[in-house]
C-alpha positions as CSV (number, residue, x, y, z in Angstrom):
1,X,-64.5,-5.2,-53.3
2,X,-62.7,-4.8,-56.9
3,X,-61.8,-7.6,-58.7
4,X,-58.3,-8.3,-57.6
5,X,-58.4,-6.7,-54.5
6,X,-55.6,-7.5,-52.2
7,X,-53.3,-9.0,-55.2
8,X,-49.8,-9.5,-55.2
9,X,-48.7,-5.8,-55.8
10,X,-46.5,-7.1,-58.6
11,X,-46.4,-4.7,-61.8
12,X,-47.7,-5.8,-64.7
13,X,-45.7,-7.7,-67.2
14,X,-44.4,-5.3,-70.2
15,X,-45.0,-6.7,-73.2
16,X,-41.2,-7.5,-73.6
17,X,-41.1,-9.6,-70.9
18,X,-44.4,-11.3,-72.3
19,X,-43.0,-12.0,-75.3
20,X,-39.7,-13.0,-74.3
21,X,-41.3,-15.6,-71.7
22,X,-44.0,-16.9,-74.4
23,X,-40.8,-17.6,-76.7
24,X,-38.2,-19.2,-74.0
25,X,-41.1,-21.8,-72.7
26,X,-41.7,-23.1,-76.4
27,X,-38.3,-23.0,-77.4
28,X,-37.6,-24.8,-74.4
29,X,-39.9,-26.9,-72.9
30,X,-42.9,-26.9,-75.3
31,X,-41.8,-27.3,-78.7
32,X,-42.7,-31.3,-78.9
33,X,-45.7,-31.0,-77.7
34,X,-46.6,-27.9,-79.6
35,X,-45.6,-29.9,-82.6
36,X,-42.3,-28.4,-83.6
37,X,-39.3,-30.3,-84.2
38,X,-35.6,-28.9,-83.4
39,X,-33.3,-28.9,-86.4
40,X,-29.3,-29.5,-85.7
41,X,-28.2,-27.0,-83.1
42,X,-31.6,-27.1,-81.5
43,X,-33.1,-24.8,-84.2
44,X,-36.6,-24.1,-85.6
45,X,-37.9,-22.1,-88.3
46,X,-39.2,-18.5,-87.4
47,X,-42.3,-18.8,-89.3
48,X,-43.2,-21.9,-87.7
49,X,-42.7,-19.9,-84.1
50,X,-44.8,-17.1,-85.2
51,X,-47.8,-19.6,-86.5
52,X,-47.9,-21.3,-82.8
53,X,-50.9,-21.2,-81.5
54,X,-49.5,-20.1,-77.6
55,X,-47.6,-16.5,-80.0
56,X,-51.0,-15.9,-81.9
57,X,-52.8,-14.6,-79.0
58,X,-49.9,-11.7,-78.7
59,X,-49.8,-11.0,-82.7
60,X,-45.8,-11.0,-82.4
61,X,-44.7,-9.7,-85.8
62,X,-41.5,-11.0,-87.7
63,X,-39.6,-7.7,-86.3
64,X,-40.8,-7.5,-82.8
65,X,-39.4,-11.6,-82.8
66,X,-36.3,-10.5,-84.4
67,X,-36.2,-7.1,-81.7
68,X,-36.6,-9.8,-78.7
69,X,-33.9,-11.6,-80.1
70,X,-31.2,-8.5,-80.1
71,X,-33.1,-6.8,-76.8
72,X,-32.1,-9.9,-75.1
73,X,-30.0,-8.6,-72.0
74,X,-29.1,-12.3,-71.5
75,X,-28.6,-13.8,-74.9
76,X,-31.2,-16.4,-74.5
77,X,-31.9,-17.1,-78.4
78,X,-30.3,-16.9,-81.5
79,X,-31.6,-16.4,-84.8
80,X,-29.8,-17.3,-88.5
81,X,-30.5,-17.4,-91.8
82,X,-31.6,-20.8,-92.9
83,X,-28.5,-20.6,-95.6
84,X,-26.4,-20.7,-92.0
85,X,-27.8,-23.8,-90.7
86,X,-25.6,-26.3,-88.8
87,X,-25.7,-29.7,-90.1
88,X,-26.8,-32.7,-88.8
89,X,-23.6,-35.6,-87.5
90,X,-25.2,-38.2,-89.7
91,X,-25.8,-36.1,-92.7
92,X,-24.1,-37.4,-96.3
93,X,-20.8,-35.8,-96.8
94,X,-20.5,-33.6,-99.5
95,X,-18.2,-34.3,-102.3
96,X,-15.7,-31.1,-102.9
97,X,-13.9,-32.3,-105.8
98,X,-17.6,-31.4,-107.9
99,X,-17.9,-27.8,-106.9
100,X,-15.6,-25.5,-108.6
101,X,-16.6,-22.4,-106.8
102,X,-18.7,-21.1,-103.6
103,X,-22.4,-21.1,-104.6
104,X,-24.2,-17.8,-102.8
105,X,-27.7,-16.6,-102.9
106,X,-29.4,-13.8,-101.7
107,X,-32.9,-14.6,-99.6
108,X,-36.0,-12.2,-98.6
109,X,-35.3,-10.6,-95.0
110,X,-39.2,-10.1,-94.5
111,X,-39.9,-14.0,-95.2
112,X,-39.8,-15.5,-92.0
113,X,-39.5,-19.1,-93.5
114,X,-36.0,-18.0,-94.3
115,X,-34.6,-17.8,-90.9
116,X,-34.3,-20.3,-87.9
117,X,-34.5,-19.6,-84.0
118,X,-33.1,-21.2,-81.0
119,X,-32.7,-21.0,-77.2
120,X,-29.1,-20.8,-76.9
121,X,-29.7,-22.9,-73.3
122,X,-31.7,-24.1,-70.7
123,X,-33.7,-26.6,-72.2
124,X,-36.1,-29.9,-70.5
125,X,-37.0,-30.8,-74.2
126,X,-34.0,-33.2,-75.9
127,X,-31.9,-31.5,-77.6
128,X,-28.4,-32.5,-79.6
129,X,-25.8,-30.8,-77.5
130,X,-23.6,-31.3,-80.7
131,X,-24.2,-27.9,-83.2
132,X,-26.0,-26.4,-79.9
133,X,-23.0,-26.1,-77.2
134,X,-19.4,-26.2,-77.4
135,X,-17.4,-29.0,-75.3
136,X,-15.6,-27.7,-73.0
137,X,-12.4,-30.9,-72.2
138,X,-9.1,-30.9,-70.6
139,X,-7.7,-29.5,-73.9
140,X,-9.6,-26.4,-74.6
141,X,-8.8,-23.3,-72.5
142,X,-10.8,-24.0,-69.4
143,X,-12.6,-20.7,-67.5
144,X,-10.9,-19.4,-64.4
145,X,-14.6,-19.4,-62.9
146,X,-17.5,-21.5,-62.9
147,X,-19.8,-20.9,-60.3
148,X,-24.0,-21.7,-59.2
149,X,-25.6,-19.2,-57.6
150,X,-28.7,-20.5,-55.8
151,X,-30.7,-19.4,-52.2
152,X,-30.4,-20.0,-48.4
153,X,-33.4,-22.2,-48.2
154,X,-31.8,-24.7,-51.2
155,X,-28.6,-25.3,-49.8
156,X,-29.4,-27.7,-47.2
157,X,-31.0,-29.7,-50.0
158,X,-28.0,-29.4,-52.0
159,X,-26.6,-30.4,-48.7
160,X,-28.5,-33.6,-47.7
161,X,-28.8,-34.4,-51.6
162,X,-25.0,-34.4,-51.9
163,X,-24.8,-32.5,-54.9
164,X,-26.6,-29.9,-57.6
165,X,-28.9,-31.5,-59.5
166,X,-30.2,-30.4,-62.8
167,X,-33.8,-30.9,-61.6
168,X,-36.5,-30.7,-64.5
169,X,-34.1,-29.4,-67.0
170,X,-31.2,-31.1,-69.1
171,X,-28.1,-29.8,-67.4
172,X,-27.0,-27.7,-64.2
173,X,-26.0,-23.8,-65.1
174,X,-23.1,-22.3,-64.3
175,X,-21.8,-19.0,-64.9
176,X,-17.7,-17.6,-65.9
177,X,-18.0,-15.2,-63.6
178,X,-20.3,-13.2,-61.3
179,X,-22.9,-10.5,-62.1
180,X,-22.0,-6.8,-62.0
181,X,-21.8,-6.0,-58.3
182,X,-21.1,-9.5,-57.1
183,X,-18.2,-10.1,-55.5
184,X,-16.4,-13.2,-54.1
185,X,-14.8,-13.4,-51.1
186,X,-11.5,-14.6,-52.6
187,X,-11.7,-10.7,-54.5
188,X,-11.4,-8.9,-51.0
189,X,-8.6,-8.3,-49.2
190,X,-7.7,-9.0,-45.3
191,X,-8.7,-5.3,-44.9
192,X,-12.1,-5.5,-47.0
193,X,-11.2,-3.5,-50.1
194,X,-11.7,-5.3,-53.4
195,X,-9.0,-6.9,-55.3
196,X,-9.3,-5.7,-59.0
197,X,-10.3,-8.5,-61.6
198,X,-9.8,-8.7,-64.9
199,X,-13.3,-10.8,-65.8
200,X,-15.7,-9.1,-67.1
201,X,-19.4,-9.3,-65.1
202,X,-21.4,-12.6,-66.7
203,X,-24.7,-11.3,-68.4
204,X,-26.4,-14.6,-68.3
205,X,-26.0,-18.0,-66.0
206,X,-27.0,-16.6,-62.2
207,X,-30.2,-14.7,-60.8
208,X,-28.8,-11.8,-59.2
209,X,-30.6,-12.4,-56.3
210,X,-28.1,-15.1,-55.5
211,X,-27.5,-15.7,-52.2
212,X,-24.8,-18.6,-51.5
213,X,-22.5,-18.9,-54.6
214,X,-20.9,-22.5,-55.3
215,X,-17.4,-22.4,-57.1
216,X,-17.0,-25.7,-59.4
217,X,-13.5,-27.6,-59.5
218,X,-14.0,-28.0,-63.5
219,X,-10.5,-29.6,-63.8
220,X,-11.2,-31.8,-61.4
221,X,-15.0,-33.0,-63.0
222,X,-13.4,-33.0,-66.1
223,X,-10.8,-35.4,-65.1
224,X,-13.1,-38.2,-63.4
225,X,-15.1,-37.8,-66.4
226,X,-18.1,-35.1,-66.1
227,X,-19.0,-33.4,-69.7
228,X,-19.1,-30.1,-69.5
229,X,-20.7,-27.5,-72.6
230,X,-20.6,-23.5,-73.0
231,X,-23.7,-22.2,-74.8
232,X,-23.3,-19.6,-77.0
233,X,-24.4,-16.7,-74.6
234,X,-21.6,-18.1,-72.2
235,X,-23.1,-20.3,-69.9
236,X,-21.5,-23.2,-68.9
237,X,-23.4,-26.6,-68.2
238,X,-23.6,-30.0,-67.3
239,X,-25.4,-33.1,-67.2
240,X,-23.9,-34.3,-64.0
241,X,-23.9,-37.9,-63.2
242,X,-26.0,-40.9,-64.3
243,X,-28.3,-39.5,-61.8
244,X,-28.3,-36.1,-63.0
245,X,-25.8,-34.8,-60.2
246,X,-23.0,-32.6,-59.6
247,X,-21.6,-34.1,-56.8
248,X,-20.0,-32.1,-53.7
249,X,-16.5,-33.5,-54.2
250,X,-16.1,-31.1,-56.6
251,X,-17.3,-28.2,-54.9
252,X,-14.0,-25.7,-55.0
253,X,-15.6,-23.6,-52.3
254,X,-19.7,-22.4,-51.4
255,X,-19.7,-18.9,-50.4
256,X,-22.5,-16.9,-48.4
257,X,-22.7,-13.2,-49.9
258,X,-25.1,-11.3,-48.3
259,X,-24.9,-11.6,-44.6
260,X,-20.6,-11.6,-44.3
261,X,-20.7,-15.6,-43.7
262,X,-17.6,-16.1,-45.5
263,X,-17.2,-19.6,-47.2
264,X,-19.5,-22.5,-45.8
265,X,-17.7,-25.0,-47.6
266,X,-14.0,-25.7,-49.3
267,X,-12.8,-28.6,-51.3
268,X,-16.1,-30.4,-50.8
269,X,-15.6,-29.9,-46.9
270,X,-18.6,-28.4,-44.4
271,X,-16.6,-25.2,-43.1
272,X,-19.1,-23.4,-41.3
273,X,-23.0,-24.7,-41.5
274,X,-25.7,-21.9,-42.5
275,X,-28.0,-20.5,-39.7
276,X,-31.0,-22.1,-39.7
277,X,-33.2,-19.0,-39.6
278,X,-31.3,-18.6,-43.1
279,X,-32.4,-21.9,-44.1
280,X,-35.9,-21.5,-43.2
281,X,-36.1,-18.1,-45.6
282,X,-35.3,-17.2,-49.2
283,X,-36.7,-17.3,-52.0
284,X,-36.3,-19.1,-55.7
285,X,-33.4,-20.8,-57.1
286,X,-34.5,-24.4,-56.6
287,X,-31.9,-26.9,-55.8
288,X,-30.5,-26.8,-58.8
289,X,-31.1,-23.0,-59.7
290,X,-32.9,-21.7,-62.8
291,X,-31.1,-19.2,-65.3
């Protein structure tokens, strides 16, 4: 028998995919223990990236790092000059009154050392969430949606766990909105036809193999307290609790979209349970979902 015989029948990874997975786990998960240390904003220098040992193996070149960074269909990193960087909270003030004009100047594009790269979200490594995500409080112009998609066979640990927790990583994700071709049951009518919306599909935030979708009351976290960020690819996050949870008393509504459920849950509230041959099936998404 080959090698391999019998495998999983998965494709190959392209080499897009390759690269774009090799740069997300360093940027964030591995970058302490790989020796690199994130700047204000959670940034790193380029050349720095490139020289990791765990990027050697694939020879990524200064423009196929910059090309995976503008290829990204979900905005997962961002890269800036090093002119551009954010500054640290603590860092000395600087006195205005002694510059008398703007000081500019121009830097080699080719030279890697002159640029920094981030993970816009989705991080297990600590990070400053100041310079990295925007707050998102009671007087900033709150989203109309925030929602966690996840699978059958997690919600009845989301269930018994009384909340979404932000498992391995640093916060829950959310999403503004739902994928192309998502819909929510609020956006049919009695009769089934869709209700027209004027929010645009989310690129980022929610696997589009979501199954049961759970609506956040954000006014309502906000108010008793819950942080809440928006990276700067649009997802929305948060820490949860002292224990890392988003509890289920904020739960606006959980929807099942696949098999014409309807909503399982309102206002915190067990509407309708999920069959259990549902529960004993699906696939990823984790109790607190992965984006």
């Amino acid at each position: 028998m080959a090698r391999g015989g019998g495998g999983s029948g998965r494709a190959p990874m392209t080499r897009e995919v390759q690269v774009s997975k090799k740069i997300s786990w360093l940027l964030r998960h591995g970058a302490e223990k790989e020796g690199l240390k994130l700047g204000p904003g959670g940034y790193v220098n380029v050349k720095d990236v490139l020289n990791n040992r765990n990027l050697k193996s694939l020879k990524l070149s200064f423009q196929e790092l910059r090309d995976a960074v503008t290829d990204s269909n979900k905005q997962r990193f961002s890269m800036i000059p090093i002119s551009e960087a954010p500054q640290s909270s603590d860092a000395t003030p600087v006195d205005d009154t002694a510059t008398t004009s703007a000081i500019t100047f121009e830097h080699d594009e080719s030279d890697p050392s002159n640029y920094l790269i981030r993970a816009n979200q989705g991080h297990s490594i600590k990070v400053e969430e100041e310079g990295l995500l925007e707050p998102i409080t009671l007087e900033s112009e709150l989203p109309s949606v925030v929602v966690h998609g996840t699978d059958y066979k997690a919600w009845p640990l989301i269930v018994s766990s009384k909340g979404l927790k932000r498992m391995t990583r640093n916060h829950v994700h959310f999403a503004s909105g739902l994928p192309a071709g998502f819909r929510s049951v609020e956006d049919l009518t009695d009769d089934g036809e869709v209700v027209p919306t004027s929010i645009e599909p989310v690129v980022s935030g929610m696997r589009h193999t979501s199954s049961i979708l759970i609506f956040i009351d954000l006014r309502k976290a906000l108010e008793a307290g819950f942080k809440f960020w928006k990276s700067a690819n649009g997802v929305i996050l948060s820490e949860g609790d002292e224990k890392g949870i988003i509890p289920i008393e904020f739960f606006l509504r959980v929807e099942e979209r696949k098999k014409g459920l309807g909503i399982l849950m309102k206002d915190g509230e067990v509407v309708k349970e999920l069959p259990a041959e549902l529960a004993r099936g699906g696939h990823g998404g984790g109790r607190g979902g992965r984006r």
